[in-house]
Gaussian input, Z-matrix of N, CA and C with variables (Angstrom, degrees):
# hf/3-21g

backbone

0 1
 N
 C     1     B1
 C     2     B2     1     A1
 N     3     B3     2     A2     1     D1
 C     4     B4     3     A3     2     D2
 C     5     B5     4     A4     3     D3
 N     6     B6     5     A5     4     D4
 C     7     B7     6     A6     5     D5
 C     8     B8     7     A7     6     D6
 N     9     B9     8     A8     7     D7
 C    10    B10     9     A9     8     D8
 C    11    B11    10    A10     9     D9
 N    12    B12    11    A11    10    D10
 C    13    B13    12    A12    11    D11
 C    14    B14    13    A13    12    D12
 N    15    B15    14    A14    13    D13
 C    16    B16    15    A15    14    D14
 C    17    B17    16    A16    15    D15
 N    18    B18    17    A17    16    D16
 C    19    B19    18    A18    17    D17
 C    20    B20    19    A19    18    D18
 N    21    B21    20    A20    19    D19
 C    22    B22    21    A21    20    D20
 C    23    B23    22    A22    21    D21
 N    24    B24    23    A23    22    D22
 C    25    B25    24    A24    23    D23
 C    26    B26    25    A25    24    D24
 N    27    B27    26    A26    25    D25
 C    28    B28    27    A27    26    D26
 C    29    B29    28    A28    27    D27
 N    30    B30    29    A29    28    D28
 C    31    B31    30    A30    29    D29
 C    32    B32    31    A31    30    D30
 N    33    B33    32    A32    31    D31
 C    34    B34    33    A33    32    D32
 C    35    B35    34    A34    33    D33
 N    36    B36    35    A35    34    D34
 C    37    B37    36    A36    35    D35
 C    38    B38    37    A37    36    D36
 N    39    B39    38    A38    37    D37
 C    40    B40    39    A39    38    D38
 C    41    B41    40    A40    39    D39
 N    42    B42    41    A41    40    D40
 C    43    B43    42    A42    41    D41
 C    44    B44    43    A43    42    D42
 N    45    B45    44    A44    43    D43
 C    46    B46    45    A45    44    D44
 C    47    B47    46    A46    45    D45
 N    48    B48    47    A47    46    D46
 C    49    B49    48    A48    47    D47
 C    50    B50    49    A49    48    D48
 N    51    B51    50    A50    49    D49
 C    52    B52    51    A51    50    D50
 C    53    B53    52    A52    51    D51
 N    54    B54    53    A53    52    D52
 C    55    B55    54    A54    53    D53
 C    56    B56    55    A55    54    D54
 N    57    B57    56    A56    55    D55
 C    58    B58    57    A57    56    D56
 C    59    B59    58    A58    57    D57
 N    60    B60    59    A59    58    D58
 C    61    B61    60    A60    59    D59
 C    62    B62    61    A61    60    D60
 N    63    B63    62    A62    61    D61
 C    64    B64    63    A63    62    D62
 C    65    B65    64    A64    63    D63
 N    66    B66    65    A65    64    D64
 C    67    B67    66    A66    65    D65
 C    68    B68    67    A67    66    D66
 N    69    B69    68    A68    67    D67
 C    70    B70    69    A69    68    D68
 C    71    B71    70    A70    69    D69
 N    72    B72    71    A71    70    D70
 C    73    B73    72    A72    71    D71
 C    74    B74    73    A73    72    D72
 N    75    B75    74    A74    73    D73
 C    76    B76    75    A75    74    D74
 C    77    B77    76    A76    75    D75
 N    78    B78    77    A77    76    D76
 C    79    B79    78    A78    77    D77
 C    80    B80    79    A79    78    D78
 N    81    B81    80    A80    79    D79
 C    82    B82    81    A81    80    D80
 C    83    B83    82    A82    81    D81
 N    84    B84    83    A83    82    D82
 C    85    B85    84    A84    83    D83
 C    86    B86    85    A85    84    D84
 N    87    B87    86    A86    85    D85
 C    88    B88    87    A87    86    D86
 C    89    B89    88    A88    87    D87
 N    90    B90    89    A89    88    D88
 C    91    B91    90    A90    89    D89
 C    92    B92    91    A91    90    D90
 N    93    B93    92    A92    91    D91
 C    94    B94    93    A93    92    D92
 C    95    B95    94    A94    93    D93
 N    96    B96    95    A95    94    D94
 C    97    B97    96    A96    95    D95
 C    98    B98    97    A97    96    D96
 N    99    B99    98    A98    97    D97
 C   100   B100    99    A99    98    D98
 C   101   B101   100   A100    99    D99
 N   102   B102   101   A101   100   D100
 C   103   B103   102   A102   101   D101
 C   104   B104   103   A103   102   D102
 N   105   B105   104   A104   103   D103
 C   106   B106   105   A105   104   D104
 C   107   B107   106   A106   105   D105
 N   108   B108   107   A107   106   D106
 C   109   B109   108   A108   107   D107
 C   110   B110   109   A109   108   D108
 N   111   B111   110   A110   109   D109
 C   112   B112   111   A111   110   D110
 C   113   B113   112   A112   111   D111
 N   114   B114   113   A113   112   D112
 C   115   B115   114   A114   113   D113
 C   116   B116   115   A115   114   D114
 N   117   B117   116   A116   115   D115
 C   118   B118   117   A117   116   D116
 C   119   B119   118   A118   117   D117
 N   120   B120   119   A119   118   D118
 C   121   B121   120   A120   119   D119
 C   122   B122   121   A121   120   D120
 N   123   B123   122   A122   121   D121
 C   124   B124   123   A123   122   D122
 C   125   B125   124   A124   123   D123
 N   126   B126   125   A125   124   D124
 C   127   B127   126   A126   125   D125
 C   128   B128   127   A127   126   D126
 N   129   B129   128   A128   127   D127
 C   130   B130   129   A129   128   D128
 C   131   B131   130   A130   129   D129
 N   132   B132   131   A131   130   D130
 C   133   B133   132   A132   131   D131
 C   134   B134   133   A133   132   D132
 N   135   B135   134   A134   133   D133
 C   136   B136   135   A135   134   D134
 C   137   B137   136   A136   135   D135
 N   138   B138   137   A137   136   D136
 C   139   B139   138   A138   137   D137
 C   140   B140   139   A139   138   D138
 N   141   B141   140   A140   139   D139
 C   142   B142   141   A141   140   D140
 C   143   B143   142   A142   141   D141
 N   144   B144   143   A143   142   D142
 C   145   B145   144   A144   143   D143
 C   146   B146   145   A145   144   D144
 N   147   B147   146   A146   145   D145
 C   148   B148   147   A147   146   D146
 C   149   B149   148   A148   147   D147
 N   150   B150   149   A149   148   D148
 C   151   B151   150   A150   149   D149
 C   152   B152   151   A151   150   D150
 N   153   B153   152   A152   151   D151
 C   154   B154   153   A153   152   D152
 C   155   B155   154   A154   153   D153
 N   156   B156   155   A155   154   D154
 C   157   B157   156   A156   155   D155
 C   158   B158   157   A157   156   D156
 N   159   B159   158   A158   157   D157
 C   160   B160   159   A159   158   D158
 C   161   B161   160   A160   159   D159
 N   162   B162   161   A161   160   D160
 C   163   B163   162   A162   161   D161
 C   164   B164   163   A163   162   D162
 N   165   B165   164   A164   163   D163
 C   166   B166   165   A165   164   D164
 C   167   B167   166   A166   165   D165
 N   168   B168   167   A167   166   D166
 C   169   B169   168   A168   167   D167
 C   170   B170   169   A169   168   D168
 N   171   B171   170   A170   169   D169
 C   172   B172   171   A171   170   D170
 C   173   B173   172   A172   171   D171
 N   174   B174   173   A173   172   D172
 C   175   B175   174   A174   173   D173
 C   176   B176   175   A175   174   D174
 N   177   B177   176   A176   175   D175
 C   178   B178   177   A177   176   D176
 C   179   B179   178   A178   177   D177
 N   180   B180   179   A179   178   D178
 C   181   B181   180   A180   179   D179
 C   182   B182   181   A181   180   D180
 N   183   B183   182   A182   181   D181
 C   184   B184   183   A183   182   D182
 C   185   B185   184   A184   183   D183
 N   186   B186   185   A185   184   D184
 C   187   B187   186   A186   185   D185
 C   188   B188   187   A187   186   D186
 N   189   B189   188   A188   187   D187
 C   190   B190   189   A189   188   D188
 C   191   B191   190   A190   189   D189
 N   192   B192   191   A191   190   D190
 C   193   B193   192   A192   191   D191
 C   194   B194   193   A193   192   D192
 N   195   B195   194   A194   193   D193
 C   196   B196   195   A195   194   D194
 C   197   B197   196   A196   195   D195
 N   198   B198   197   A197   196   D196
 C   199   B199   198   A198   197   D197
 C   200   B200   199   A199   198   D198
 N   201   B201   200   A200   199   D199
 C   202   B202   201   A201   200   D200
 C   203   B203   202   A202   201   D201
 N   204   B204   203   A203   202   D202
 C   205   B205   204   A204   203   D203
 C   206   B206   205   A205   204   D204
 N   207   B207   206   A206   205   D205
 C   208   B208   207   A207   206   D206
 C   209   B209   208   A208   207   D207
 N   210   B210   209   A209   208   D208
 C   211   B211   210   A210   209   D209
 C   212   B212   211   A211   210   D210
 N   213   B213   212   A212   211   D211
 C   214   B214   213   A213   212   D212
 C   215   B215   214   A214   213   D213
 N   216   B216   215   A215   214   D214
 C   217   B217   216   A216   215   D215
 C   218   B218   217   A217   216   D216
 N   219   B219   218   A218   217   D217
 C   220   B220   219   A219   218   D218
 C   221   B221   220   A220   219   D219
 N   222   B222   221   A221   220   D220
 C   223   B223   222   A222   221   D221
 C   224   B224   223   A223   222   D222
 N   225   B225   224   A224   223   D223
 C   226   B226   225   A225   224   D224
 C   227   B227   226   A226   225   D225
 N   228   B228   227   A227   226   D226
 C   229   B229   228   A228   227   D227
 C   230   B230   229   A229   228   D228
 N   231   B231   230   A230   229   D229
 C   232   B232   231   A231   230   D230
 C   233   B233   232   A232   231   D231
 N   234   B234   233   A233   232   D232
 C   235   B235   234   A234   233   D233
 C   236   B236   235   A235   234   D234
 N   237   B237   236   A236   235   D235
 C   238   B238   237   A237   236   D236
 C   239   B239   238   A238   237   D237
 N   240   B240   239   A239   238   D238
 C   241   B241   240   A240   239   D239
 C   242   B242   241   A241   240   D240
 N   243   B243   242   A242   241   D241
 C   244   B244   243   A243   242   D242
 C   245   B245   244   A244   243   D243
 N   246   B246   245   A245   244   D244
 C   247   B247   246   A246   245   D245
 C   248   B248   247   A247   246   D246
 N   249   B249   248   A248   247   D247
 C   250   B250   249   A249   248   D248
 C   251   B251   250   A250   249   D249
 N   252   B252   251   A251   250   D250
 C   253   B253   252   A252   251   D251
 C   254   B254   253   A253   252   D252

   B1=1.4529
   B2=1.5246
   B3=1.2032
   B4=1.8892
   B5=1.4878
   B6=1.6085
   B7=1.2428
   B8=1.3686
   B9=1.8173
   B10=1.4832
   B11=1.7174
   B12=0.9610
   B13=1.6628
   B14=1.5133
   B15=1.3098
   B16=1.5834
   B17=1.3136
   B18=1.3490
   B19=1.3900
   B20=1.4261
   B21=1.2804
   B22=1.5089
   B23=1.1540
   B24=1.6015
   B25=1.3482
   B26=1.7119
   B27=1.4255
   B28=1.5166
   B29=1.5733
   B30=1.6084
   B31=1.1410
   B32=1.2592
   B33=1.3535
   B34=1.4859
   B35=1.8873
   B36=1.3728
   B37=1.1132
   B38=1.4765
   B39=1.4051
   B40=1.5072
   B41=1.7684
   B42=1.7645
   B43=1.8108
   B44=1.4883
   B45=1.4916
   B46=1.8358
   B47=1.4631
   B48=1.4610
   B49=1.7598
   B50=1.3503
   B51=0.9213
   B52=1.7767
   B53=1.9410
   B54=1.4279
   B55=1.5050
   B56=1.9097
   B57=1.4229
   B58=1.1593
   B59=1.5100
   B60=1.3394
   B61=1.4112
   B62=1.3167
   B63=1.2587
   B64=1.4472
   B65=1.8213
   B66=1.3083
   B67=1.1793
   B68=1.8368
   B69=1.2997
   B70=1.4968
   B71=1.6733
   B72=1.6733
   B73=1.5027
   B74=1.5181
   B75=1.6827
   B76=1.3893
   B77=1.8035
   B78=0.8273
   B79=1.8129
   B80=1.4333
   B81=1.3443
   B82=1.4052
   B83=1.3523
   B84=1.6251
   B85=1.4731
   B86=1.0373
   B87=1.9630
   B88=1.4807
   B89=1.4481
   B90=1.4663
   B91=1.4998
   B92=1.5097
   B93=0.8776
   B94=1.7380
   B95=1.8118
   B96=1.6342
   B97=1.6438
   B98=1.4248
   B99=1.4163
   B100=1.1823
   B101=1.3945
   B102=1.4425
   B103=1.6719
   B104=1.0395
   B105=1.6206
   B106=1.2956
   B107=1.5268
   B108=1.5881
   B109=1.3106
   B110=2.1322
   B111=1.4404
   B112=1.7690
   B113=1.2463
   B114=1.3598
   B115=1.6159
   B116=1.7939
   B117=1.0816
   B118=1.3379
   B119=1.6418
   B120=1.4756
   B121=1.0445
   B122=1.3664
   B123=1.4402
   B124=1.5279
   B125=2.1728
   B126=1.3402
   B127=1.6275
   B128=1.2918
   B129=1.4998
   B130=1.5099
   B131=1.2710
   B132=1.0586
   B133=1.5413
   B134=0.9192
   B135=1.7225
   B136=1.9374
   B137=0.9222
   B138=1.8433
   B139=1.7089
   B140=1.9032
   B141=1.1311
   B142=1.6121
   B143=0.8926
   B144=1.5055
   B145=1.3918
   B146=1.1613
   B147=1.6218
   B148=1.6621
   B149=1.2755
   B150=1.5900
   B151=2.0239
   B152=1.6623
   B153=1.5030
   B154=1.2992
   B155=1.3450
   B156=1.4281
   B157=1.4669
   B158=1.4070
   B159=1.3557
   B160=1.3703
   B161=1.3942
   B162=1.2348
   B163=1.6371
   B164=1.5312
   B165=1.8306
   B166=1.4159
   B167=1.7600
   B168=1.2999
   B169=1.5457
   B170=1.6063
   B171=1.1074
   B172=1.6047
   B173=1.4798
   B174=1.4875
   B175=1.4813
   B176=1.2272
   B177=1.8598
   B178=1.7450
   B179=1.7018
   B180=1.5965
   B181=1.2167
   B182=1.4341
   B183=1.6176
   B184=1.3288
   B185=1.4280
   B186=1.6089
   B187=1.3432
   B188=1.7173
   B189=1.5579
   B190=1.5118
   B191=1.7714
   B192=1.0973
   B193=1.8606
   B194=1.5323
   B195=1.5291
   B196=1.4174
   B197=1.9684
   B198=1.4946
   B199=1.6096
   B200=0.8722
   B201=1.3978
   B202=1.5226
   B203=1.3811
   B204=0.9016
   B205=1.2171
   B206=1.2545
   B207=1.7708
   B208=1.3838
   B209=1.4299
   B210=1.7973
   B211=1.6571
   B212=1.9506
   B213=1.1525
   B214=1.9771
   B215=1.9827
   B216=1.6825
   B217=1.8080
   B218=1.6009
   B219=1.4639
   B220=1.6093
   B221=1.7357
   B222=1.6451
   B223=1.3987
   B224=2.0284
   B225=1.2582
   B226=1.4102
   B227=1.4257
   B228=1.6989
   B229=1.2297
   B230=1.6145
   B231=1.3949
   B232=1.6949
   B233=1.3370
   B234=1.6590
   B235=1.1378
   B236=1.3751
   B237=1.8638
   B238=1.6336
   B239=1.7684
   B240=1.1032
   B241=1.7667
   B242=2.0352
   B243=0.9882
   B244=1.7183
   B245=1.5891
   B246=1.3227
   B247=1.2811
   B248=2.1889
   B249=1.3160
   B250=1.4037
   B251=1.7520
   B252=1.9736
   B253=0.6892
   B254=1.5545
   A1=108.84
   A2=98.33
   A3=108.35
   A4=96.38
   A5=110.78
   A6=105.26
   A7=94.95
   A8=102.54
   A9=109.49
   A10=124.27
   A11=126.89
   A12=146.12
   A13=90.85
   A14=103.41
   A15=113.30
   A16=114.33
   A17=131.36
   A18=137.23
   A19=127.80
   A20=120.97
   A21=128.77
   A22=103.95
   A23=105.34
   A24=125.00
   A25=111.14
   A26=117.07
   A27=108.13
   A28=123.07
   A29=130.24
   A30=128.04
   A31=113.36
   A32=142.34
   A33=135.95
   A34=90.67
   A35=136.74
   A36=120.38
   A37=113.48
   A38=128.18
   A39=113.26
   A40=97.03
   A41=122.51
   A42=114.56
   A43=106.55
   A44=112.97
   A45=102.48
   A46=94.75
   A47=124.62
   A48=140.54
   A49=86.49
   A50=103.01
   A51=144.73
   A52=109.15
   A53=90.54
   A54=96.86
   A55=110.03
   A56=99.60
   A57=124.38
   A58=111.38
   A59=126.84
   A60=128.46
   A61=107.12
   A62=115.46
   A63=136.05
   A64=123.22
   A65=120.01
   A66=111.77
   A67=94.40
   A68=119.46
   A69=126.06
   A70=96.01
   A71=121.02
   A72=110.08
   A73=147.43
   A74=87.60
   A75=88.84
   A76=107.46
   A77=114.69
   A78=120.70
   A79=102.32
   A80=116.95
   A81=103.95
   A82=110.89
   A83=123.02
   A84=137.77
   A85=126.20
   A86=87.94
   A87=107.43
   A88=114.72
   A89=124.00
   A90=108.10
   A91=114.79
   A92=92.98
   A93=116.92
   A94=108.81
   A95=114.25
   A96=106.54
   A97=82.08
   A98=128.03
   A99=135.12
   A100=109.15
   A101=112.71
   A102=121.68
   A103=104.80
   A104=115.38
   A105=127.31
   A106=137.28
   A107=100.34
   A108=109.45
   A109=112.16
   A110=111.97
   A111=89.62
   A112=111.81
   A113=108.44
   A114=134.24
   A115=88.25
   A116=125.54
   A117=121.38
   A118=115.26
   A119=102.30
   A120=86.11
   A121=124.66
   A122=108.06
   A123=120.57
   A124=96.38
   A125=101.17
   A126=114.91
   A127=126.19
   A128=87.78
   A129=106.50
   A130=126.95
   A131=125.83
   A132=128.26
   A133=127.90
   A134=120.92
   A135=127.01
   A136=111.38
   A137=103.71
   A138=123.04
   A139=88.69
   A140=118.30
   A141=106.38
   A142=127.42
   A143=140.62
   A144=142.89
   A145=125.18
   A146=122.00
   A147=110.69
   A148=102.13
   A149=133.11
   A150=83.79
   A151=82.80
   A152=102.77
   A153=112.53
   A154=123.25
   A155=134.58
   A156=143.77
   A157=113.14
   A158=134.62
   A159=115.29
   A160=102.94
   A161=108.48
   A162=123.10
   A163=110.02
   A164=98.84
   A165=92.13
   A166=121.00
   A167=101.61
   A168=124.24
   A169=125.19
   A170=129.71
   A171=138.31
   A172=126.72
   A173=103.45
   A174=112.55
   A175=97.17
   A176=103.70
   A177=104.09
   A178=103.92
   A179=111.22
   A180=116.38
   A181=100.02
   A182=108.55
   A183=100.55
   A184=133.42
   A185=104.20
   A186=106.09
   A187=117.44
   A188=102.60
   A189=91.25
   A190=84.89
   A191=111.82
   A192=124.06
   A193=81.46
   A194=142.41
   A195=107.20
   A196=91.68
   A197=99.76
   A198=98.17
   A199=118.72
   A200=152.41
   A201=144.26
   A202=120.00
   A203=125.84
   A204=127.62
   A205=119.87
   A206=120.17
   A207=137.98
   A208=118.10
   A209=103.64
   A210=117.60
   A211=91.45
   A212=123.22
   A213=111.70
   A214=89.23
   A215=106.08
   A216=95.48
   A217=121.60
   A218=100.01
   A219=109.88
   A220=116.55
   A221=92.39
   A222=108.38
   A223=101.70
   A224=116.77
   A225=127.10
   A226=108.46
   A227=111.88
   A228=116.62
   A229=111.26
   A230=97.78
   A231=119.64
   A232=107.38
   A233=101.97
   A234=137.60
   A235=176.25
   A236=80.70
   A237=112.82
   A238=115.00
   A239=110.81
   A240=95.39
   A241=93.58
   A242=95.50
   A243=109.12
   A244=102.21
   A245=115.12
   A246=126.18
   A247=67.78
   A248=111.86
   A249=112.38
   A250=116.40
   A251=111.97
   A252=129.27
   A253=104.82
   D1=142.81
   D2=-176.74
   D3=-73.81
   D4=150.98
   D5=170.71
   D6=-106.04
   D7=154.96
   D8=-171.07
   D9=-68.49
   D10=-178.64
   D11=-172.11
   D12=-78.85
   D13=142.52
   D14=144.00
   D15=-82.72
   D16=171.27
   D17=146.13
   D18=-37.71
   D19=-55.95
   D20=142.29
   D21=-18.22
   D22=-110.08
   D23=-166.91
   D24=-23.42
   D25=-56.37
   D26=173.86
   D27=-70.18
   D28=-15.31
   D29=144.90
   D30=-59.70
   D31=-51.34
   D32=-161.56
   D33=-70.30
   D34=-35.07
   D35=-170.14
   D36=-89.55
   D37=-19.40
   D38=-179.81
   D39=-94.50
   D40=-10.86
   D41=149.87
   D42=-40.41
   D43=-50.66
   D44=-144.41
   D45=-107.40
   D46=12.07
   D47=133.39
   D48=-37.25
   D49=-103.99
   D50=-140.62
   D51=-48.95
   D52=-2.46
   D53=-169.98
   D54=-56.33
   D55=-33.38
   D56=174.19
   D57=-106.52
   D58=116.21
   D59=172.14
   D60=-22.66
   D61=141.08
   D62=-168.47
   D63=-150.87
   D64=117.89
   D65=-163.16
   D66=-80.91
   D67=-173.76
   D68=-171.29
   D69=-76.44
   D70=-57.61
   D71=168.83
   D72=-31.48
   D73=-39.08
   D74=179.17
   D75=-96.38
   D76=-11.84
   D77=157.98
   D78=-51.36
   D79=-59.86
   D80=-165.91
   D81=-59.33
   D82=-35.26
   D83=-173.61
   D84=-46.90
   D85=-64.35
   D86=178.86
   D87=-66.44
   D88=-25.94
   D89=-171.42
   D90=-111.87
   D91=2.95
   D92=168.85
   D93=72.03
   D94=69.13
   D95=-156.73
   D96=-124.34
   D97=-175.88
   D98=145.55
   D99=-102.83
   D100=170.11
   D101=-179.21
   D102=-31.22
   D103=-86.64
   D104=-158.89
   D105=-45.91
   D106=-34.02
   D107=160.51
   D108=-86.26
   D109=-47.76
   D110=151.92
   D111=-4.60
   D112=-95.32
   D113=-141.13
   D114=-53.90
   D115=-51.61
   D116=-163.25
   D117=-66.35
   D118=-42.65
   D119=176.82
   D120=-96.65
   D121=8.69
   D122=-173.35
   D123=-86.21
   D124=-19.68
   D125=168.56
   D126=-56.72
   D127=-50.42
   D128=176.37
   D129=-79.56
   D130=-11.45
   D131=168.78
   D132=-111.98
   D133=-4.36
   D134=131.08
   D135=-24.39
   D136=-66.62
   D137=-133.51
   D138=-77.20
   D139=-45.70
   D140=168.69
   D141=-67.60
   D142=1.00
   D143=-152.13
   D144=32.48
   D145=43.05
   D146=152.82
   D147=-97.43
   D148=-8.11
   D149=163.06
   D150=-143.51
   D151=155.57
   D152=176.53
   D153=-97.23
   D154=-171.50
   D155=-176.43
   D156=-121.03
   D157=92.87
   D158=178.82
   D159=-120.69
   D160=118.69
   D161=-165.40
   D162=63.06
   D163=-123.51
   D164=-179.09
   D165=-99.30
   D166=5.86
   D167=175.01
   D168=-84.60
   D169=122.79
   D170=152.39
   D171=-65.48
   D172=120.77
   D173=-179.15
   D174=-119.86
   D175=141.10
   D176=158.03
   D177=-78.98
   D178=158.95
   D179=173.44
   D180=-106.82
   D181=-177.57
   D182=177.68
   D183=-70.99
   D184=-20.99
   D185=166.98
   D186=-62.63
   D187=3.12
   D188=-158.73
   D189=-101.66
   D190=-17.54
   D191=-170.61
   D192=-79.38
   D193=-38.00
   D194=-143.95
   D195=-108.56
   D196=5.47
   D197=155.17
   D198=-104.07
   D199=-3.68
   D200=104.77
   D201=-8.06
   D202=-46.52
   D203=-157.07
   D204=-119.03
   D205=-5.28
   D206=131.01
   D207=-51.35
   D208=-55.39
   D209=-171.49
   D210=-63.17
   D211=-60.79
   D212=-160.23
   D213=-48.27
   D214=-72.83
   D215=-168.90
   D216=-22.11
   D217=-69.96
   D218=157.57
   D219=-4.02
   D220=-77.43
   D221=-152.83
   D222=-72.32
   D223=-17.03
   D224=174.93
   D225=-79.01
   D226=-47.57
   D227=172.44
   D228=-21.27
   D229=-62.67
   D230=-140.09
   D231=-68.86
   D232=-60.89
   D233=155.02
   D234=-40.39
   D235=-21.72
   D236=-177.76
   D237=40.93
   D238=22.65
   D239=148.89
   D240=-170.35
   D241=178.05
   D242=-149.90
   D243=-98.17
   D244=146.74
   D245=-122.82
   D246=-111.24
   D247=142.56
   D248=179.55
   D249=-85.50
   D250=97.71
   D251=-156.90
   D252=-114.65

């Protein structure tokens, strides 16, 4: 059995979604969430501005690239090899 996501970890993966415009469906797809948690955390990373809303699509911003890129160091830190980014 897989062990589950942190909060992190599932923010750092619907960031490196979003690198490429992304409608809300395929967020859920690609990162494998259901709605309810989506929506929440798709809330939460408006309300900070790492990824934005333009129309019906999700973009990471750059603040959302330079927590990416906090989260991989991190994840090498810990880990000794680099988290597939």
């Amino acid at each position: 059995m897989k062990p589950r996501r942190s909060i992190y970890e599932t923010l750092w993966e619907i960031l490196r979604c979003c690198r490429e415009p992304k409608r809300f469906t395929q967020i859920i797809q690609e990162c494998n969430l259901n709605t309810i948690k989506a929506k929440k955390y798709l809330d939460l990373l408006l309300k900070k501005k790492l990824l934005e809303k333009k129309g019906s699509y999700f973009m990471t911003t750059s603040k959302g690239e330079e927590y990416i890129d906090l989260f991989n160091k991190l994840y090498e830190r810990i880990f000794d090899k680099p988290r597939n980014s």
